[in-house]
SEGUGU-68922 format. One record per residue: residue in one letter; residue number from 0; chain; x negated, y negated, z negated of N, C-alpha, C in turn. Coordinates in Angstrom, 1 decimal. Example, Ala and Ser with C-alpha at 12.3 -4.5 7.8 and 13.67 -1.06 7.14 Angstrom:
<tordos>
<tordo "a",0,"A",<-13.2,5.7,-7.8>,<-12.3,4.5,-7.8>,<-13.2,3.3,-7.8>>
<tordo "s",1,"A",<-12.8,2.2,-7.1>,<-13.7,1.1,-7.1>,<-12.9,0.0,-7.9>>
</tordos>
This chain:
<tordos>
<tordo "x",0,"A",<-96.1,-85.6,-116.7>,<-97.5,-85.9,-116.5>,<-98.1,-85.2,-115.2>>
<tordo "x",1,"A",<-97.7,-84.1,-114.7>,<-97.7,-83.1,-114.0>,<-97.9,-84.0,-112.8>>
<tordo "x",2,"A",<-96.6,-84.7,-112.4>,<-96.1,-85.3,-110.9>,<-96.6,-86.4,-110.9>>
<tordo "x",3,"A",<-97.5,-87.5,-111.7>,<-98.2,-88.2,-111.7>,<-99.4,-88.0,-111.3>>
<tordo "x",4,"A",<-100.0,-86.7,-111.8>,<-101.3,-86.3,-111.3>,<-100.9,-86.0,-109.9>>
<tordo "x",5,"A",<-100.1,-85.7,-109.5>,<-99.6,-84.7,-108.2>,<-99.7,-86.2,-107.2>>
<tordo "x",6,"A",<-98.8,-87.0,-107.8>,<-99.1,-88.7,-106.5>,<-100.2,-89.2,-106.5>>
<tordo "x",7,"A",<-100.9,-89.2,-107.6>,<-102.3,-89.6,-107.4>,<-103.5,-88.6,-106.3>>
<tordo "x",8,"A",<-102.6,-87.5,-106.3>,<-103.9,-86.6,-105.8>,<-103.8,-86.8,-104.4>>
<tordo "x",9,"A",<-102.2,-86.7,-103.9>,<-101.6,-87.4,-102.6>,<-102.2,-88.5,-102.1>>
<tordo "x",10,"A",<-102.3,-89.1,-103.2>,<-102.4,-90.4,-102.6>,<-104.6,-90.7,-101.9>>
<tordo "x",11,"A",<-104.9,-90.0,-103.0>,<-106.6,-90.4,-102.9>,<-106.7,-89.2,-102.0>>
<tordo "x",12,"A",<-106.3,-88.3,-101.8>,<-106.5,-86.7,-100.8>,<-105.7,-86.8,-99.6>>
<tordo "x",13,"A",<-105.7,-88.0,-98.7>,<-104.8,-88.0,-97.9>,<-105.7,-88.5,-96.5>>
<tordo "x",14,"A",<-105.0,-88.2,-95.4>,<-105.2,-88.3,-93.8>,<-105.6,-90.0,-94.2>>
<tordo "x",15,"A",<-104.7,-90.6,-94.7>,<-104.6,-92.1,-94.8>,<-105.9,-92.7,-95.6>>
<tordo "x",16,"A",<-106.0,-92.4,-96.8>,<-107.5,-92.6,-97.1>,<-108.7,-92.5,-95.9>>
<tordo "x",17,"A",<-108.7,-91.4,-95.7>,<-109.4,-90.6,-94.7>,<-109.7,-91.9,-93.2>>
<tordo "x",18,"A",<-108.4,-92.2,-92.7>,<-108.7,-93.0,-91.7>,<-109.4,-94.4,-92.7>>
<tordo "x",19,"A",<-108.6,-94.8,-93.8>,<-109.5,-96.0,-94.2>,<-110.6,-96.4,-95.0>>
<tordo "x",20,"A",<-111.4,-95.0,-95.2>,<-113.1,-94.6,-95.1>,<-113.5,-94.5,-93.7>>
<tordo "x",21,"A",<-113.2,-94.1,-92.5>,<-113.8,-94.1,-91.5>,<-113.8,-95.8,-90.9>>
<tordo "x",22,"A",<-112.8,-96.6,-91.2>,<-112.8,-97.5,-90.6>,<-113.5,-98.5,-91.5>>
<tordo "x",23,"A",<-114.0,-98.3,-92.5>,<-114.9,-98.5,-93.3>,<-116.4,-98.6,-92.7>>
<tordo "x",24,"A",<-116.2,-97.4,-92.8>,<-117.7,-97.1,-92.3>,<-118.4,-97.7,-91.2>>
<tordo "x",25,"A",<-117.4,-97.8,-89.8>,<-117.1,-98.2,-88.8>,<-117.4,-100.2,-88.9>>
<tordo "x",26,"A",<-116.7,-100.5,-90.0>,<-117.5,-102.0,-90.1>,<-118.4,-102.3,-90.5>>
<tordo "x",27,"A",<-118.9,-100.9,-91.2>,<-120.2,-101.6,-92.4>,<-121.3,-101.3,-90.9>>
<tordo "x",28,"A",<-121.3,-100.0,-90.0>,<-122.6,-99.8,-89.6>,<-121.9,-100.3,-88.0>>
<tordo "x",29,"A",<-121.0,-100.0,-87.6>,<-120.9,-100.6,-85.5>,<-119.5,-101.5,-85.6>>
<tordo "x",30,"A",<-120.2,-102.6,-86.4>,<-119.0,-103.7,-86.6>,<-118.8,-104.5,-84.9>>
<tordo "x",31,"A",<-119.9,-104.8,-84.2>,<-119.6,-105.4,-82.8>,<-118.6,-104.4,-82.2>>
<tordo "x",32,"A",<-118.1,-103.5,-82.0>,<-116.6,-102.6,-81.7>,<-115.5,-103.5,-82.0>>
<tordo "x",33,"A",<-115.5,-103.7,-83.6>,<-114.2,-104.2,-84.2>,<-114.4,-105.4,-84.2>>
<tordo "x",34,"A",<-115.9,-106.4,-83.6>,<-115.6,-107.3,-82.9>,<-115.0,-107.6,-81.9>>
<tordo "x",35,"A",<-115.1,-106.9,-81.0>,<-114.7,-106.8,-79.8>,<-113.4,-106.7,-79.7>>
<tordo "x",36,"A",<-112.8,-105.8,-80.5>,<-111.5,-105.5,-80.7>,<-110.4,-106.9,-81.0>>
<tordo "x",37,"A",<-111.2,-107.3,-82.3>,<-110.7,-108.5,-83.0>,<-110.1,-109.5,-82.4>>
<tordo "x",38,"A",<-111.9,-109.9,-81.4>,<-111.3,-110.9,-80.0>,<-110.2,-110.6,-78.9>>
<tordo "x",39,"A",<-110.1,-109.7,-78.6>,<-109.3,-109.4,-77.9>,<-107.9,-109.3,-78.4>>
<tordo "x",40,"A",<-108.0,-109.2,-79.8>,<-106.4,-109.3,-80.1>,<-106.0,-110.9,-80.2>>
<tordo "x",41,"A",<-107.2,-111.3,-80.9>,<-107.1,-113.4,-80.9>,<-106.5,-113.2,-79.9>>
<tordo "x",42,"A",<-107.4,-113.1,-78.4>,<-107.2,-114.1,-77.3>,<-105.3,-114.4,-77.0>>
<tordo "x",43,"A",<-105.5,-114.6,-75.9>,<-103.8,-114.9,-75.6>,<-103.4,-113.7,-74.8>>
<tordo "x",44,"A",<-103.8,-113.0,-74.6>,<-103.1,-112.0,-73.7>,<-101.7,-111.7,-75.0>>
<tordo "x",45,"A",<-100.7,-111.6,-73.9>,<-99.4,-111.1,-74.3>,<-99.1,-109.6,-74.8>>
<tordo "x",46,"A",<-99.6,-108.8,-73.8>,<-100.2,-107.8,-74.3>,<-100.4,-107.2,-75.2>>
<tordo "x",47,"A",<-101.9,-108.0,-75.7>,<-102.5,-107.3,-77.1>,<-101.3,-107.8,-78.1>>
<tordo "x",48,"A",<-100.8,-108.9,-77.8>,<-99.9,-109.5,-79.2>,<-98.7,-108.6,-79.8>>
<tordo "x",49,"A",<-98.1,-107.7,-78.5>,<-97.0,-106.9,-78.6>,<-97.3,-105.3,-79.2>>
<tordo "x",50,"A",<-98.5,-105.5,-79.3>,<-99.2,-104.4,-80.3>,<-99.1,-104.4,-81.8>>
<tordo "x",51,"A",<-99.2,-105.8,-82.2>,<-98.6,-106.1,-83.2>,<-97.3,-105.2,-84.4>>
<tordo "x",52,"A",<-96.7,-104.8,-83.4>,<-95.2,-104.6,-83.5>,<-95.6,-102.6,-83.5>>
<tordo "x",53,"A",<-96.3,-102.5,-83.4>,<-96.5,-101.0,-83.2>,<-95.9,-100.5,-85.1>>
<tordo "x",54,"A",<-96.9,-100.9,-86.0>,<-96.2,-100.3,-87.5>,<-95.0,-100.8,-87.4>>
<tordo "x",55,"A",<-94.1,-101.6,-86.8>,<-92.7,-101.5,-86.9>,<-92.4,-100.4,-86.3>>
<tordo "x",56,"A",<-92.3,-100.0,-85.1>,<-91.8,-98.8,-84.3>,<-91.8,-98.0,-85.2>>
<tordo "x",57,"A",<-93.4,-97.6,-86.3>,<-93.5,-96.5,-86.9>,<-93.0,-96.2,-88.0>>
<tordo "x",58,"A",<-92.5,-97.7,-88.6>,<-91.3,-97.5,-90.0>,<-90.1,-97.4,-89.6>>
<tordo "x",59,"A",<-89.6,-97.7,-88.4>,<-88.2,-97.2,-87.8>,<-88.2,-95.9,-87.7>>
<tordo "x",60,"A",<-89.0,-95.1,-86.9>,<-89.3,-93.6,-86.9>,<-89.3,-93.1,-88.1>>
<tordo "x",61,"A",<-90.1,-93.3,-89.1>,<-90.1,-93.1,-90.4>,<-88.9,-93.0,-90.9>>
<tordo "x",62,"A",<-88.1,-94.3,-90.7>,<-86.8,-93.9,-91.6>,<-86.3,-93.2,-91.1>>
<tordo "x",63,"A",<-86.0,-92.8,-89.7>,<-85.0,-91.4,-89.3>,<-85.6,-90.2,-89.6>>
<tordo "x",64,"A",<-86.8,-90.2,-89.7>,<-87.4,-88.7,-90.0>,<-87.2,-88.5,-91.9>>
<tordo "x",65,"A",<-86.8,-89.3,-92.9>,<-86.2,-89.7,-93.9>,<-85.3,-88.9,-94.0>>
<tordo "x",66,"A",<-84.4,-89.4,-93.4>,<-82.7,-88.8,-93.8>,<-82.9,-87.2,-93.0>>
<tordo "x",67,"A",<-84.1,-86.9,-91.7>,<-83.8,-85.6,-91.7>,<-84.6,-84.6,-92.9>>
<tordo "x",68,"A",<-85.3,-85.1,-93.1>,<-86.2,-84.5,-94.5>,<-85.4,-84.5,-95.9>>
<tordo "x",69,"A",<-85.0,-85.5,-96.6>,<-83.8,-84.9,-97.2>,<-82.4,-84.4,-97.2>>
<tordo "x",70,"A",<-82.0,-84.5,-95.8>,<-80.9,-83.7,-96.0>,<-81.0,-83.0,-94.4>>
<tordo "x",71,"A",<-81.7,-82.1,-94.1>,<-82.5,-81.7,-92.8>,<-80.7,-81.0,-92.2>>
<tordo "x",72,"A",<-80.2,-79.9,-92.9>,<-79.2,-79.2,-92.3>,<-78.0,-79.6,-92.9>>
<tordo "x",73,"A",<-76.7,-78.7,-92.9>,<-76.0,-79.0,-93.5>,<-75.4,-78.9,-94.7>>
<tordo "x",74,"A",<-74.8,-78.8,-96.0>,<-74.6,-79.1,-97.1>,<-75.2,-77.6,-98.0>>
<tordo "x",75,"A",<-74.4,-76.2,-97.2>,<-74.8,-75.1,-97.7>,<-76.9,-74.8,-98.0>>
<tordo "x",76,"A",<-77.3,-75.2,-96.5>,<-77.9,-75.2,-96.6>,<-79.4,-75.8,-97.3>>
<tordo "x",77,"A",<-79.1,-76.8,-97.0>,<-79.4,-78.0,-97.9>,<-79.9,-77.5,-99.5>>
<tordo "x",78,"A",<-78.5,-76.7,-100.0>,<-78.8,-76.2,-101.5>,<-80.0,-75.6,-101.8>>
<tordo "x",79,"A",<-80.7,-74.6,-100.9>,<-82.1,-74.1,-101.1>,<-83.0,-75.0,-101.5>>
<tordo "x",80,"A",<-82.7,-76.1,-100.4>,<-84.0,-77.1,-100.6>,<-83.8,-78.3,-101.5>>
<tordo "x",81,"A",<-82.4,-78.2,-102.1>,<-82.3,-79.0,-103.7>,<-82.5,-78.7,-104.8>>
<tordo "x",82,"A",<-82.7,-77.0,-104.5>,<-83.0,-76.2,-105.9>,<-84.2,-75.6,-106.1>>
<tordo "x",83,"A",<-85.1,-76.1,-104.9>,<-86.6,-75.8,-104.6>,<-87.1,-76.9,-105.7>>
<tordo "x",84,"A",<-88.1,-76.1,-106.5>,<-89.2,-76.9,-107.1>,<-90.4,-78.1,-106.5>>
<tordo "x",85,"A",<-90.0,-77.7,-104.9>,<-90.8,-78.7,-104.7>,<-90.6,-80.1,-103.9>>
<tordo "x",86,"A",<-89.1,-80.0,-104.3>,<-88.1,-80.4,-103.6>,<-88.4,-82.5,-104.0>>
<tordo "x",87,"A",<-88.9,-82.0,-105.2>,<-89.2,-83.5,-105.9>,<-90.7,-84.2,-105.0>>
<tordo "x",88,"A",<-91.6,-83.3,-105.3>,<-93.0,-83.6,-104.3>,<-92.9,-83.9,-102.8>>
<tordo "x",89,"A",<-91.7,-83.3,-102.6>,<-91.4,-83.8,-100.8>,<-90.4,-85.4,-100.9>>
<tordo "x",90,"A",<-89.7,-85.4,-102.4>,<-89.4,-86.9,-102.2>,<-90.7,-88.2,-102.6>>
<tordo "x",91,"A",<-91.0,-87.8,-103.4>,<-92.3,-88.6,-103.8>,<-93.5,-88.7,-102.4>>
<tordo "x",92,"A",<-93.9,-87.7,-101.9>,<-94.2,-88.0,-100.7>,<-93.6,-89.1,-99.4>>
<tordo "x",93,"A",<-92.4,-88.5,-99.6>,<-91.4,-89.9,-98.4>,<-91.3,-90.9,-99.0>>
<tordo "x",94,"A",<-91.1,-91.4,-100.0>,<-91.2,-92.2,-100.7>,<-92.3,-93.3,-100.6>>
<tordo "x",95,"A",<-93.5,-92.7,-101.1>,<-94.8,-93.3,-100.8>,<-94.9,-93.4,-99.2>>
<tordo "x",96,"A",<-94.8,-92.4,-98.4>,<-95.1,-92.7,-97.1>,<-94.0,-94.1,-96.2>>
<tordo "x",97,"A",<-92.8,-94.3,-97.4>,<-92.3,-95.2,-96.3>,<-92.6,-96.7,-97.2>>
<tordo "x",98,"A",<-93.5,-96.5,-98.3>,<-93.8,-97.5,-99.4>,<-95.1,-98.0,-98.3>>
<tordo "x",99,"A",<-95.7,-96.8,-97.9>,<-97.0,-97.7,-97.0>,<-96.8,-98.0,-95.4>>
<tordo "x",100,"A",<-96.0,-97.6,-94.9>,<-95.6,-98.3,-93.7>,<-94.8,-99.8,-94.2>>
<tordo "x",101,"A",<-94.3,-100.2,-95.3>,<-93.8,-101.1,-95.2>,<-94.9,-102.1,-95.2>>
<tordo "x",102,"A",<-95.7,-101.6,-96.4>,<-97.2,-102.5,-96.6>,<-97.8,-102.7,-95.1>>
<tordo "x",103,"A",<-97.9,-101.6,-94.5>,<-98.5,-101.6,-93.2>,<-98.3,-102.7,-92.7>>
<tordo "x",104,"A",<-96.4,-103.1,-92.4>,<-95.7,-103.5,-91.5>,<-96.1,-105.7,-92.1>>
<tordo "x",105,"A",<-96.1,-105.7,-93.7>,<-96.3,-106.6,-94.2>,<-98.2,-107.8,-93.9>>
<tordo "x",106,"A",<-98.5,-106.2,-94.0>,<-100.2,-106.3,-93.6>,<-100.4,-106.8,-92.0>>
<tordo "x",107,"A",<-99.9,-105.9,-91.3>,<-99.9,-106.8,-90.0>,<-99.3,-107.8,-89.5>>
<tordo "x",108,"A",<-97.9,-108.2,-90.1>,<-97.9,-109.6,-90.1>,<-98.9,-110.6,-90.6>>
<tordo "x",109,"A",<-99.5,-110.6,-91.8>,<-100.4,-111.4,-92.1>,<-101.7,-111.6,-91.2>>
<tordo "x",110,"A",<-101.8,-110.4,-90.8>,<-102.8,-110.1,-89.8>,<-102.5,-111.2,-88.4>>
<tordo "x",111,"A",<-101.3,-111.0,-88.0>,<-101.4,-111.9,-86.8>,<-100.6,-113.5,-87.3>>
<tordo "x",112,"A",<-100.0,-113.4,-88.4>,<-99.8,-115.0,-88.5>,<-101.0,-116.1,-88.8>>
<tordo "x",113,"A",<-102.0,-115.3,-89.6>,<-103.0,-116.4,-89.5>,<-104.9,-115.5,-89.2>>
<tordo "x",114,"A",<-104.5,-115.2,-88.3>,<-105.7,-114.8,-87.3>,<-107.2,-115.5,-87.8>>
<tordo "x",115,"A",<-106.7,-117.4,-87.9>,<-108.5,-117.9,-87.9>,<-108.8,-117.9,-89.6>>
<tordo "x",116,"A",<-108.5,-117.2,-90.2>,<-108.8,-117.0,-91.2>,<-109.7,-115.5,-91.6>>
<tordo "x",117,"A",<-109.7,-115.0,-90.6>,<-110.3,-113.5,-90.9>,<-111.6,-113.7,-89.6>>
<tordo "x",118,"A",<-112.7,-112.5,-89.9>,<-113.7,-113.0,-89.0>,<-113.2,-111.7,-87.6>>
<tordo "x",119,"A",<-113.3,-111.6,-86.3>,<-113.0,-111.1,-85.5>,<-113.1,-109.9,-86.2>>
<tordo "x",120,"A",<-114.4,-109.4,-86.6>,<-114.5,-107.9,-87.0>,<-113.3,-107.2,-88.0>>
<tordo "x",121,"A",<-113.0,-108.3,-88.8>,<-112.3,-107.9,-90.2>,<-110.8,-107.6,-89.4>>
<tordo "x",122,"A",<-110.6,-108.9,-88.6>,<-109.2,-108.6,-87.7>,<-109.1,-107.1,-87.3>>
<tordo "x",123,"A",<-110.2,-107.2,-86.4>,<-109.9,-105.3,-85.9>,<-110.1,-104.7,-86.8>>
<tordo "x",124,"A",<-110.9,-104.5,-87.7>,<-110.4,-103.4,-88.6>,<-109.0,-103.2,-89.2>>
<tordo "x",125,"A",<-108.8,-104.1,-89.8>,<-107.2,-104.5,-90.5>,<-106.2,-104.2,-89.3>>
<tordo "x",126,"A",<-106.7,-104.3,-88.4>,<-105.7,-103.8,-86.9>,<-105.9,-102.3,-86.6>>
<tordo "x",127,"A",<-106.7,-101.8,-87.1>,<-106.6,-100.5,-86.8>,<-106.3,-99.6,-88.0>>
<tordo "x",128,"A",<-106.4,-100.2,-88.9>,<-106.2,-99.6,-90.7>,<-104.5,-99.6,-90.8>>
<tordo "x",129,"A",<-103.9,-100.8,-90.0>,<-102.5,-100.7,-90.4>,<-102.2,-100.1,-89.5>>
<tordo "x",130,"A",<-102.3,-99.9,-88.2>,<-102.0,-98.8,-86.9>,<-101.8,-98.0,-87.1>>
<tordo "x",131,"A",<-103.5,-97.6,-87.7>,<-103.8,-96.0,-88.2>,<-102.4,-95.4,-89.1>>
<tordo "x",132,"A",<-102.7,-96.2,-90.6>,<-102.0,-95.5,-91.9>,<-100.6,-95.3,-91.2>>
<tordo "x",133,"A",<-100.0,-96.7,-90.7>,<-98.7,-96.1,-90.3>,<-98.0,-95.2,-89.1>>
<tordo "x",134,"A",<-98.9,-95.2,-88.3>,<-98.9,-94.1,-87.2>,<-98.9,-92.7,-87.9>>
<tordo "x",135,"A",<-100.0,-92.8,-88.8>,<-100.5,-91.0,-89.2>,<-99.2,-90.3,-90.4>>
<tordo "x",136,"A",<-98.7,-91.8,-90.9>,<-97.7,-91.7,-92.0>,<-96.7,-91.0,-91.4>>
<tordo "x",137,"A",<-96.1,-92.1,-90.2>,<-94.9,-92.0,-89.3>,<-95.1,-90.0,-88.6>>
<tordo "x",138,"A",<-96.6,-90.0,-88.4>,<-96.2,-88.2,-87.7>,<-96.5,-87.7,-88.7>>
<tordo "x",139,"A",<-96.7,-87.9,-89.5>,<-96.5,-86.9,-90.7>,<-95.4,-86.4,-91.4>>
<tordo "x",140,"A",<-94.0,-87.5,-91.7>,<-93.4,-87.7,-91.8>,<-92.4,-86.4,-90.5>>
<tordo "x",141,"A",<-92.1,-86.6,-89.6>,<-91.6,-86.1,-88.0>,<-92.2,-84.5,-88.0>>
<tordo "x",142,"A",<-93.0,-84.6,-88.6>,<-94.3,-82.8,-88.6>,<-93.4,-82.6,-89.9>>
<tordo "x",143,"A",<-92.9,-83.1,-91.2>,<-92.8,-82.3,-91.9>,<-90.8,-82.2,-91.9>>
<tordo "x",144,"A",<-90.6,-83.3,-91.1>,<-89.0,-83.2,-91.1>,<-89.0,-81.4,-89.9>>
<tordo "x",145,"A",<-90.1,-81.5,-89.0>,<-89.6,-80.5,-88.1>,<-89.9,-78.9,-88.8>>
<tordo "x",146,"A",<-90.8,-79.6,-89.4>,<-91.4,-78.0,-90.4>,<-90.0,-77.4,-91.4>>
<tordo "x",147,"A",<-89.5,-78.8,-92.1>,<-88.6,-77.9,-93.0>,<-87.5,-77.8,-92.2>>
<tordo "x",148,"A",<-86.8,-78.3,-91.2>,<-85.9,-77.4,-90.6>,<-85.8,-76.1,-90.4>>
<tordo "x",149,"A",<-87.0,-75.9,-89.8>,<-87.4,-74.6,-89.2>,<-87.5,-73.4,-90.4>>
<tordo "x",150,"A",<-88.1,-74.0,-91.6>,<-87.9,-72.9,-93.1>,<-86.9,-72.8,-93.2>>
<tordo "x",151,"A",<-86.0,-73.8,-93.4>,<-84.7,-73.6,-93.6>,<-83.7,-72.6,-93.0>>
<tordo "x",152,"A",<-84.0,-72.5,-91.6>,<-83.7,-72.1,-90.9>,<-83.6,-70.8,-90.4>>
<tordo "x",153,"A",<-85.2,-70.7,-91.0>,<-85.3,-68.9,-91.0>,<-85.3,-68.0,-92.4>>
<tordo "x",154,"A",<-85.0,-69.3,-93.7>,<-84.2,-68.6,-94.8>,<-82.8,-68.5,-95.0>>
<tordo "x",155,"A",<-82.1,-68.6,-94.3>,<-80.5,-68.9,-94.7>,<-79.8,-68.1,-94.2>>
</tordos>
């Protein structure tokens, strides 16, 4: 029951919430921004299109920062951080973090396959909501693979 409360608290107490209350807020009161935005992703520029592809970069990054976060060093040392209690909360965390870059990555496709279905403003938000979460996921992810090296590193 413990680690249930523990992902939910993750999950509602997070950077990622955080950007998608701001970007919230952002449509409800200076939506001509995320109009602006919107159009400019419509238009044809090539450019803006290959922006698109940004949450993929960031679930690729994601997954290598993955395999260094569970298994950061080599086998000996490793053991500390399999016999760490918190060892489970740092999977649950990767876990969900690479559960929402996929969404991300699913979300922005829909985003750009059918474009005249959303109003310019909703486009840019949805364009900056999936950017955001999986950008902030992705360094989050990279910040905590570099962090527990470095513990590890200076307990062993």
């Amino acid at each position: 029951m413990h680690r249930i409360i523990d992902i939910f608290r993750f999950i509602i107490i997070s950077l990622e919430a955080m950007w998608v209350g701001i970007i919230f807020v952002i449509y409800l009161y200076f939506n001509e921004y995320l109009q602006i935005l919107g159009a400019q992703l419509i238009g044809n520029s090539n450019l803006w299109k290959t922006l698109y592809l940004l949450p993929i970069g960031f679930l690729m990054s994601s997954l290598k920062s993955t395999s260094g976060i569970r298994s950061p060093l080599d086998k000996n040392e490793n053991k500390i951080l399999y016999e760490s209690n918190v060892y489970k909360k740092i999977t649950d965390r990767v876990i969900y973090s690479l559960f929402q870059n996929i969404v991300c990555c699913i979300g922005m496709f829909a985003v750009w396959m059918f474009p005249a279905k959303l109003s310019e403003g909703a486009h840019g938000a949805l364009f900056l909501i999936f950017v955001g979460i999986s950008g902030i996921s992705a360094l989050t992810l990279i910040l905590t693979e570099q962090k527990l090296k470095e513990l590890l590193t200076l307990h062993t």
